[in-house]
mmCIF file as gemmi writes it, N, C-alpha and C atoms, coordinates in Angstrom:
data_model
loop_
_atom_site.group_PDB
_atom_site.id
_atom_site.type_symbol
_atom_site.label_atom_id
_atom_site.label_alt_id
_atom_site.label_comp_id
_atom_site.label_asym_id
_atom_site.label_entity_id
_atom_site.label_seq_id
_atom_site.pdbx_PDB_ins_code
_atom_site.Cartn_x
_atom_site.Cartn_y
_atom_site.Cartn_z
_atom_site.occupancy
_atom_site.B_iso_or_equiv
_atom_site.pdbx_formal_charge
_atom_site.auth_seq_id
_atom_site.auth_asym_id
_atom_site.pdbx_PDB_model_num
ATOM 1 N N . UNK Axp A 1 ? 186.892 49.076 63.754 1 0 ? 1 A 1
ATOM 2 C CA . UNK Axp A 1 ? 187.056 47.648 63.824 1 0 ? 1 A 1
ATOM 3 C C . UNK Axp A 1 ? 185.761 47.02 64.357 1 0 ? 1 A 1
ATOM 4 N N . UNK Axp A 2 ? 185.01 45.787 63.586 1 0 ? 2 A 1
ATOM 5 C CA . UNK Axp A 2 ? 184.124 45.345 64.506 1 0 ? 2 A 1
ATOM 6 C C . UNK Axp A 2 ? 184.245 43.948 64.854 1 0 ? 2 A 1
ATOM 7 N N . UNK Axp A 3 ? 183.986 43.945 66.111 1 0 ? 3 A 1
ATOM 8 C CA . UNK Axp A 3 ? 183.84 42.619 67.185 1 0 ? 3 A 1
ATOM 9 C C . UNK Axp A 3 ? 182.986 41.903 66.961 1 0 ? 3 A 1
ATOM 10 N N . UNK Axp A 4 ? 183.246 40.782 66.93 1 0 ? 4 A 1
ATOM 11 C CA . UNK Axp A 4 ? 182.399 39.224 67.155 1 0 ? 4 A 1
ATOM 12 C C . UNK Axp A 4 ? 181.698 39.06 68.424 1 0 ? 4 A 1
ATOM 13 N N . UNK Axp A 5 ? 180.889 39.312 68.282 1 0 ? 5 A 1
ATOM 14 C CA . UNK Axp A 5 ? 179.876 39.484 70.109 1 0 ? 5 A 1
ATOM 15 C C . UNK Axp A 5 ? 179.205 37.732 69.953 1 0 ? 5 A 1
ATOM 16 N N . UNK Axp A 6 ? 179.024 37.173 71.134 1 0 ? 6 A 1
ATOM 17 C CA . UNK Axp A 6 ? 177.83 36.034 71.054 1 0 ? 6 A 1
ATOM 18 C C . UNK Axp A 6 ? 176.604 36.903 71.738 1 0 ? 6 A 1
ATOM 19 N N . UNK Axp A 7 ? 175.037 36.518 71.082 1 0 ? 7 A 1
ATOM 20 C CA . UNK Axp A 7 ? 174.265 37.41 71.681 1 0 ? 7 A 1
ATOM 21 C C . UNK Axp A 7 ? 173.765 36.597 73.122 1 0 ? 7 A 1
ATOM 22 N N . UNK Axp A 8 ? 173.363 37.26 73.676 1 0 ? 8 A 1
ATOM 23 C CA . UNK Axp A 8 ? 172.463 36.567 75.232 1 0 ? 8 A 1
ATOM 24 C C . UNK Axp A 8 ? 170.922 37.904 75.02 1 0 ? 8 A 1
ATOM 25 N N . UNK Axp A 9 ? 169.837 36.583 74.053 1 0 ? 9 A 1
ATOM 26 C CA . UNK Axp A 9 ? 169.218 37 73.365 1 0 ? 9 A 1
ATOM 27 C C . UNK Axp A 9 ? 168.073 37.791 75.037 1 0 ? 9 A 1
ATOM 28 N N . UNK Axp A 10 ? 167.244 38.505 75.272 1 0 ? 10 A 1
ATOM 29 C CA . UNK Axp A 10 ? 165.896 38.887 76.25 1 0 ? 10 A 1
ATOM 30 C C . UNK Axp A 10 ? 164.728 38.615 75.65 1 0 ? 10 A 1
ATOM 31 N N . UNK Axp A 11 ? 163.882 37.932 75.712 1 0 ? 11 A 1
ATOM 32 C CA . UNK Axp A 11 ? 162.281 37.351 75.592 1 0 ? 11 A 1
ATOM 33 C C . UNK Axp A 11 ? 161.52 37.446 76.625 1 0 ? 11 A 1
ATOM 34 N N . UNK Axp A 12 ? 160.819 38.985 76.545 1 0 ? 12 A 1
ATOM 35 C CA . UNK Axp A 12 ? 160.263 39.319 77.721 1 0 ? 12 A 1
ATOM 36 C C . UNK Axp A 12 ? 160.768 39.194 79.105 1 0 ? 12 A 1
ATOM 37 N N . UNK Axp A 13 ? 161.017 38.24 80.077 1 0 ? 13 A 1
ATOM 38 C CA . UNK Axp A 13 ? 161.666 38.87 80.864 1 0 ? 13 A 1
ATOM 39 C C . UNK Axp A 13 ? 162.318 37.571 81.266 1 0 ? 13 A 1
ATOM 40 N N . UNK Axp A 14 ? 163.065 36.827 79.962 1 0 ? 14 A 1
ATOM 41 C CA . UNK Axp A 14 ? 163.966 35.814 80.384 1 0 ? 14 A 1
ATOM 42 C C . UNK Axp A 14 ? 164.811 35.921 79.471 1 0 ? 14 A 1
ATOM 43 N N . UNK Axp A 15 ? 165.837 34.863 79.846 1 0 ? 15 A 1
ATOM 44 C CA . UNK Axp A 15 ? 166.772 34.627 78.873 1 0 ? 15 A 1
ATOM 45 C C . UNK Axp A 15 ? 166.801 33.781 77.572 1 0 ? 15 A 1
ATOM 46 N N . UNK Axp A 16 ? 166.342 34.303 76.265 1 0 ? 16 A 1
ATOM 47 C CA . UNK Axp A 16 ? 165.685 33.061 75.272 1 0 ? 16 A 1
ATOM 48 C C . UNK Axp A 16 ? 167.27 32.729 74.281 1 0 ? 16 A 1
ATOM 49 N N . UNK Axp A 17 ? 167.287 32.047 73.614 1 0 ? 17 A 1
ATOM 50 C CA . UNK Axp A 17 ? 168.554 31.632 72.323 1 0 ? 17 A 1
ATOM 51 C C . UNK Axp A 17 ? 169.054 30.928 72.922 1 0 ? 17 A 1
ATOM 52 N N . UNK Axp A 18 ? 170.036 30.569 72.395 1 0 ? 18 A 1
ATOM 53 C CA . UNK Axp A 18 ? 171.192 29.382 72.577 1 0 ? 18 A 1
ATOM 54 C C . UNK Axp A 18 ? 171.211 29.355 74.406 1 0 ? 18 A 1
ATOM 55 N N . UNK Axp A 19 ? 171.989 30.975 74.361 1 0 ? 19 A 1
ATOM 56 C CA . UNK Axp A 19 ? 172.493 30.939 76.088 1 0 ? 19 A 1
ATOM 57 C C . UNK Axp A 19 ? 171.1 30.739 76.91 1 0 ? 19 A 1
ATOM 58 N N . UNK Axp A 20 ? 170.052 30.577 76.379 1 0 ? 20 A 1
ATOM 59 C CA . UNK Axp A 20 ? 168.776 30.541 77.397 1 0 ? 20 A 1
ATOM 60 C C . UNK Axp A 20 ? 168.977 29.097 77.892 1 0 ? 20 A 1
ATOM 61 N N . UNK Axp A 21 ? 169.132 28.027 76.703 1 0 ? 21 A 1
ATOM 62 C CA . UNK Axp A 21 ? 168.751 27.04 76.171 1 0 ? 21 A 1
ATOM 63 C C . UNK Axp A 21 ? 170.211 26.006 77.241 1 0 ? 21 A 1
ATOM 64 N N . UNK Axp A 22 ? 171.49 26.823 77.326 1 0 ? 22 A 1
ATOM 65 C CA . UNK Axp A 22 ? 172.247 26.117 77.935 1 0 ? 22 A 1
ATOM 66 C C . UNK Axp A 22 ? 172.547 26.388 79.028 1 0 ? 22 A 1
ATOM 67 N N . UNK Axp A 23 ? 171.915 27.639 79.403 1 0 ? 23 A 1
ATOM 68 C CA . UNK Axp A 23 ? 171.78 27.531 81.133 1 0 ? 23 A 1
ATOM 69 C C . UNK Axp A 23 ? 170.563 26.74 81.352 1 0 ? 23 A 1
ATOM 70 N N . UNK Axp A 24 ? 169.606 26.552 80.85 1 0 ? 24 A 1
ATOM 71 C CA . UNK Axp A 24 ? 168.808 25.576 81.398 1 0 ? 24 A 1
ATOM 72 C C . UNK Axp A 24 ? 169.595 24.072 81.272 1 0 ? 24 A 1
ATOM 73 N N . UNK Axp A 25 ? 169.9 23.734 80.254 1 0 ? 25 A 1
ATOM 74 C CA . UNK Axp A 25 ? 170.605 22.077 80.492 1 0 ? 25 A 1
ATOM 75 C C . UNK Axp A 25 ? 170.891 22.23 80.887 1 0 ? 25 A 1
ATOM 76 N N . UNK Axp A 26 ? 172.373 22.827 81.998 1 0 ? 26 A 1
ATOM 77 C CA . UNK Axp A 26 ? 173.212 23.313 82.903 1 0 ? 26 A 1
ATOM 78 C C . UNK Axp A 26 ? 172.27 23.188 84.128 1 0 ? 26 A 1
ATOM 79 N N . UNK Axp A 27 ? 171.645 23.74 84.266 1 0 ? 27 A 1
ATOM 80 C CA . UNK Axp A 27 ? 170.597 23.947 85.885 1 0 ? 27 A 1
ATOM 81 C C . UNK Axp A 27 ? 170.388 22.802 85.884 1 0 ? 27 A 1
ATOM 82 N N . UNK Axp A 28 ? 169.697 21.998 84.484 1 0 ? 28 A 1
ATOM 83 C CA . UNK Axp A 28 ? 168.832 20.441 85.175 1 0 ? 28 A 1
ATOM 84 C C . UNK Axp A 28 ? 170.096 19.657 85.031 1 0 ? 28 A 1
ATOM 85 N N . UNK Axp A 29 ? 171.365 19.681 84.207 1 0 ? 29 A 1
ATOM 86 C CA . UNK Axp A 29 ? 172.02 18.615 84.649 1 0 ? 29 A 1
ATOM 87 C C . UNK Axp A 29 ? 172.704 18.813 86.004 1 0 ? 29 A 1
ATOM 88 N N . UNK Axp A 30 ? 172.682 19.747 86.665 1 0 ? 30 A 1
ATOM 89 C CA . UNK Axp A 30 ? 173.1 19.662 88.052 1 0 ? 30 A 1
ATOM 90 C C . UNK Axp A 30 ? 172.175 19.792 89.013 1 0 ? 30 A 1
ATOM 91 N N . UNK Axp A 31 ? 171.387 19.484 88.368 1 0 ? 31 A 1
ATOM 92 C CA . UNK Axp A 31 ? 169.994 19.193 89.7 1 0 ? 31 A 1
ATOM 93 C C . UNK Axp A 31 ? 169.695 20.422 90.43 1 0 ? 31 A 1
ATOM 94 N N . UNK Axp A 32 ? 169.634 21.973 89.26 1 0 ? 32 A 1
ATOM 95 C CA . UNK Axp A 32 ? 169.514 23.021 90.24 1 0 ? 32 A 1
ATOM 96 C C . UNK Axp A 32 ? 168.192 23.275 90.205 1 0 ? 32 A 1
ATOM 97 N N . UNK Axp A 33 ? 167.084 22.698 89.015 1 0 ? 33 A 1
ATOM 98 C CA . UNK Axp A 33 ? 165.922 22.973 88.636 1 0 ? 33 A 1
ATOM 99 C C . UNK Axp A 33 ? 165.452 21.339 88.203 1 0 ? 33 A 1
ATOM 100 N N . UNK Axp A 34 ? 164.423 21.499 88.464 1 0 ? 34 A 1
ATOM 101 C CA . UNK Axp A 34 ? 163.783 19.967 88.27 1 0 ? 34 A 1
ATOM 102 C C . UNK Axp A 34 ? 161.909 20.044 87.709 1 0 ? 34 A 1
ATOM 103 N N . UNK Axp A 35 ? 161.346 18.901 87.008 1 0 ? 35 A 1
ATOM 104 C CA . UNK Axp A 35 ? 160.088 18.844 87.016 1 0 ? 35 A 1
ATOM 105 C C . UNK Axp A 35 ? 159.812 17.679 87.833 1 0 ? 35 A 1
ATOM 106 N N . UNK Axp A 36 ? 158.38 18.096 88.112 1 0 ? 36 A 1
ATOM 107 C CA . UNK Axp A 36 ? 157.978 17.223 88.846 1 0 ? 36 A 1
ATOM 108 C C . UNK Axp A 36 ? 157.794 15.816 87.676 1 0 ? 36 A 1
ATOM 109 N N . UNK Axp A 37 ? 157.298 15.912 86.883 1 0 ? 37 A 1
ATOM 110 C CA . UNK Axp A 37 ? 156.764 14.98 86.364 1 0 ? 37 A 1
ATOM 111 C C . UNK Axp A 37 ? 157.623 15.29 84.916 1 0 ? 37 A 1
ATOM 112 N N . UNK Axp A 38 ? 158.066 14.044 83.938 1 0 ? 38 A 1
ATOM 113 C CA . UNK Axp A 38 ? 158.785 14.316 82.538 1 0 ? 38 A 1
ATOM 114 C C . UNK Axp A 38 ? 157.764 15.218 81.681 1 0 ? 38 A 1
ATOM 115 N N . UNK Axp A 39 ? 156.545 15.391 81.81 1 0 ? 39 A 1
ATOM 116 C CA . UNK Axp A 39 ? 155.645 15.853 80.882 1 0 ? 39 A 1
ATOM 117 C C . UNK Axp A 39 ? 155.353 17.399 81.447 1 0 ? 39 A 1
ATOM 118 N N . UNK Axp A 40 ? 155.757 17.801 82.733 1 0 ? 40 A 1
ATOM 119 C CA . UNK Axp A 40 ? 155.66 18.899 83.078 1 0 ? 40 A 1
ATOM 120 C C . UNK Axp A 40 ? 156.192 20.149 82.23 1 0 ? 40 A 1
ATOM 121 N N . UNK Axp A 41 ? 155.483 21.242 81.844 1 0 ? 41 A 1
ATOM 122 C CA . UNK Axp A 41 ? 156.269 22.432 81.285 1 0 ? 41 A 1
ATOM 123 C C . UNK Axp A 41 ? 157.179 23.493 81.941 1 0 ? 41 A 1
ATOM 124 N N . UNK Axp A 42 ? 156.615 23.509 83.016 1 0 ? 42 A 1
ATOM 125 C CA . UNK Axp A 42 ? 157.443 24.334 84.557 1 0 ? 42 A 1
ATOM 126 C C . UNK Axp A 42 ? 158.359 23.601 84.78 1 0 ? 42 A 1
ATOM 127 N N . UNK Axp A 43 ? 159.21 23.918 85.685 1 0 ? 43 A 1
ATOM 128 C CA . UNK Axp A 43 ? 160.202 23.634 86.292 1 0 ? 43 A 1
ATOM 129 C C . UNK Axp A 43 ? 160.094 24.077 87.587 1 0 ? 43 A 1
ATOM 130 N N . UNK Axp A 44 ? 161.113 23.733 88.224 1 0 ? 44 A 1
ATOM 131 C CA . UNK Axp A 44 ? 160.973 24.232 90.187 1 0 ? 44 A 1
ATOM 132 C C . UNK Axp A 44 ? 162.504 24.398 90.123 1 0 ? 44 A 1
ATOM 133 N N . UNK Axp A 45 ? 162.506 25.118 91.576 1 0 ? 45 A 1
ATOM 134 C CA . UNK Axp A 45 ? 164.081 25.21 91.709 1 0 ? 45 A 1
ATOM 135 C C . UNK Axp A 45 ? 164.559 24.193 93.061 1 0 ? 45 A 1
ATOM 136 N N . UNK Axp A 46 ? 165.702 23.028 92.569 1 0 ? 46 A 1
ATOM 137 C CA . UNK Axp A 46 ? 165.311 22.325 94.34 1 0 ? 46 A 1
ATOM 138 C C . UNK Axp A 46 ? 166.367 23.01 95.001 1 0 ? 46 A 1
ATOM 139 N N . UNK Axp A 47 ? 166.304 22.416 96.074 1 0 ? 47 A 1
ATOM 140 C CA . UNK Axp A 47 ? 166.929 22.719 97.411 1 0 ? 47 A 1
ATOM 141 C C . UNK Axp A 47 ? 168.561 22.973 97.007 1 0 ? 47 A 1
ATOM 142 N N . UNK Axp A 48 ? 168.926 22.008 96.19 1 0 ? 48 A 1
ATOM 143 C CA . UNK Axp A 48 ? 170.241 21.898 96.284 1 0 ? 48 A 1
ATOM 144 C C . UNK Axp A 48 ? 170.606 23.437 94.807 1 0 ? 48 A 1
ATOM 145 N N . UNK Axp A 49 ? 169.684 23.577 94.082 1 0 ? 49 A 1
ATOM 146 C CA . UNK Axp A 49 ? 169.601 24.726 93.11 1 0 ? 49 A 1
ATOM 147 C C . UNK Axp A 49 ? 169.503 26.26 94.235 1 0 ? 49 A 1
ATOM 148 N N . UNK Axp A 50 ? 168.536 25.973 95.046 1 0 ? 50 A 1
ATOM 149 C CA . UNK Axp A 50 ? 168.479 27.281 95.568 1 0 ? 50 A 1
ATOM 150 C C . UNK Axp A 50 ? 169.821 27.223 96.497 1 0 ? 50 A 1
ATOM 151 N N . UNK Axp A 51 ? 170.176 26.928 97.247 1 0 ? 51 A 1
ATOM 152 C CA . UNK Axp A 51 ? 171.668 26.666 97.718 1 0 ? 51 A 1
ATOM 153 C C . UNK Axp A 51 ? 173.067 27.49 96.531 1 0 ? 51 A 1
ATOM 154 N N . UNK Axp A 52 ? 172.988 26.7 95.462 1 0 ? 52 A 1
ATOM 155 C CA . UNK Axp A 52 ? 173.578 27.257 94.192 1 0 ? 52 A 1
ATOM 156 C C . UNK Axp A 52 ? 173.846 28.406 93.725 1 0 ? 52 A 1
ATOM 157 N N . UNK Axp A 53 ? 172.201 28.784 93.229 1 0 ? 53 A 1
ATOM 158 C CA . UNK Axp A 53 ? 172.064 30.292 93.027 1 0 ? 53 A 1
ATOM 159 C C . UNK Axp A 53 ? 172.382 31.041 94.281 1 0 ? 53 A 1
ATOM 160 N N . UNK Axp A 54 ? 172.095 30.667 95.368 1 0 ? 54 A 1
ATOM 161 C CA . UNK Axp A 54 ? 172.441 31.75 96.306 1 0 ? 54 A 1
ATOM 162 C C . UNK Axp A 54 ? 173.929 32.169 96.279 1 0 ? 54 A 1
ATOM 163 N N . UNK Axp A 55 ? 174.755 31.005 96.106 1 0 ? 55 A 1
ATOM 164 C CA . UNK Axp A 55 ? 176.583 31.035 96.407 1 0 ? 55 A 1
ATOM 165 C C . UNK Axp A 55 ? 176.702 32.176 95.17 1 0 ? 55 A 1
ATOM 166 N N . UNK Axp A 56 ? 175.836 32.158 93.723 1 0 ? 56 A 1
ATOM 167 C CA . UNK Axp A 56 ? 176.157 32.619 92.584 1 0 ? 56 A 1
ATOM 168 C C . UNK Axp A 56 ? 175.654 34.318 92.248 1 0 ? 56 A 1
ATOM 169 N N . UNK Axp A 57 ? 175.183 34.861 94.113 1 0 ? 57 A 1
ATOM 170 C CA . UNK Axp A 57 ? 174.447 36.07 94.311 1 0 ? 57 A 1
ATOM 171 C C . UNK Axp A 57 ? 173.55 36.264 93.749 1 0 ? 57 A 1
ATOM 172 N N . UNK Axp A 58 ? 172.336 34.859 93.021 1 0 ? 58 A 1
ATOM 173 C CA . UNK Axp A 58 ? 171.475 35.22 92.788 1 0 ? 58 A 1
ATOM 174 C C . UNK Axp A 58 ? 170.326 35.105 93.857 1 0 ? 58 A 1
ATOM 175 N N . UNK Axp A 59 ? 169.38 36.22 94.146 1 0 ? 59 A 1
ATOM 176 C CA . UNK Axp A 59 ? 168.882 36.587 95.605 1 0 ? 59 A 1
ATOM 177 C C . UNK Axp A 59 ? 167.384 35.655 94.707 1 0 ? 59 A 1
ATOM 178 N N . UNK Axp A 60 ? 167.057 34.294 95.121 1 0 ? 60 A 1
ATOM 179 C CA . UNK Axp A 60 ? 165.872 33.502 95.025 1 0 ? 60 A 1
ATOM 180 C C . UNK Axp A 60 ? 164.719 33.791 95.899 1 0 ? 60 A 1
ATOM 181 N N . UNK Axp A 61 ? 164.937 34.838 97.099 1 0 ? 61 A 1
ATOM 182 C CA . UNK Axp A 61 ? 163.948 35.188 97.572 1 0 ? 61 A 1
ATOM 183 C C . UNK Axp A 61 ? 162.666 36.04 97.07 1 0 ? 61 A 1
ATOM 184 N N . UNK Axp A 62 ? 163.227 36.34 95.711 1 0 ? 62 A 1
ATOM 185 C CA . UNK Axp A 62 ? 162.718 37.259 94.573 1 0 ? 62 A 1
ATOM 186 C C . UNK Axp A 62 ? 161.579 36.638 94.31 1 0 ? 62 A 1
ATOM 187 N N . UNK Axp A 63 ? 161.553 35.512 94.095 1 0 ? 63 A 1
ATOM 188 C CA . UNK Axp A 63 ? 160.859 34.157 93.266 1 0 ? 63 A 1
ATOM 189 C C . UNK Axp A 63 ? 160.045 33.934 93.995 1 0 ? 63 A 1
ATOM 190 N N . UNK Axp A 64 ? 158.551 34.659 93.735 1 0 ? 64 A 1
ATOM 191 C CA . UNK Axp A 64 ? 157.075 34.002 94.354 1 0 ? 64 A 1
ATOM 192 C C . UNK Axp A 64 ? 156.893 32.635 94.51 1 0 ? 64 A 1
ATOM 193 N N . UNK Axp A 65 ? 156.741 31.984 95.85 1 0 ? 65 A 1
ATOM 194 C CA . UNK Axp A 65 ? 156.407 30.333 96.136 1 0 ? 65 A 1
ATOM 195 C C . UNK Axp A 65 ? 154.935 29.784 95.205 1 0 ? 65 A 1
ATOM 196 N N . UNK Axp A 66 ? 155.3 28.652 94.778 1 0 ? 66 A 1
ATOM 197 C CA . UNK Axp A 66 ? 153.837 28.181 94.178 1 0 ? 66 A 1
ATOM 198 C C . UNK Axp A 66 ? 153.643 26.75 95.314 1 0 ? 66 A 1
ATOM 199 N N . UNK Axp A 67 ? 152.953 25.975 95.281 1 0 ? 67 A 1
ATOM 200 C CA . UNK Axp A 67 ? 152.506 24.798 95.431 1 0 ? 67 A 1
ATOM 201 C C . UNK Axp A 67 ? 152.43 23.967 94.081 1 0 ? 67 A 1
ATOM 202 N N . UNK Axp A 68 ? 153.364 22.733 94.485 1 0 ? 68 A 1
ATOM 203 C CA . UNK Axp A 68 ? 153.668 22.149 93.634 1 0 ? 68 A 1
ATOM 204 C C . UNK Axp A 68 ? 153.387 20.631 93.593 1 0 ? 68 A 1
């Protein structure tokens, strides 16, 4: 018998396809990731995101600090 899988595509060492695409809207519509500026390509994670991920056992201490 074969199963209907949805994929959760890997692109080097993120999450790329659809599911990449809607955990990111997801993060910025809840204000877990933000740009500084609309034209920015990065993203940051704010305060109230790192709070988030932490409840969600994701360990953000992982995540090298930049200056932003």
């Amino acid at each position: 018998m074969t199963e209907k899988v949805k994929p959760a595509k890997m692109c080097y060492e993120h999450i790329g396809g659809k599911l990449g695409m809607l955990l990111a809207e997801t993060f910025i519509n809840q204000g877990w990731i933000a740009r500084q500026t609309p034209t920015d390509k990065h993203f940051y994670i704010t305060a109230e995101g790192e709070k988030a991920f932490t409840k969600l056992g994701v360990d953000v201490t992982q995540i090298k600090e930049e200056t932003i």
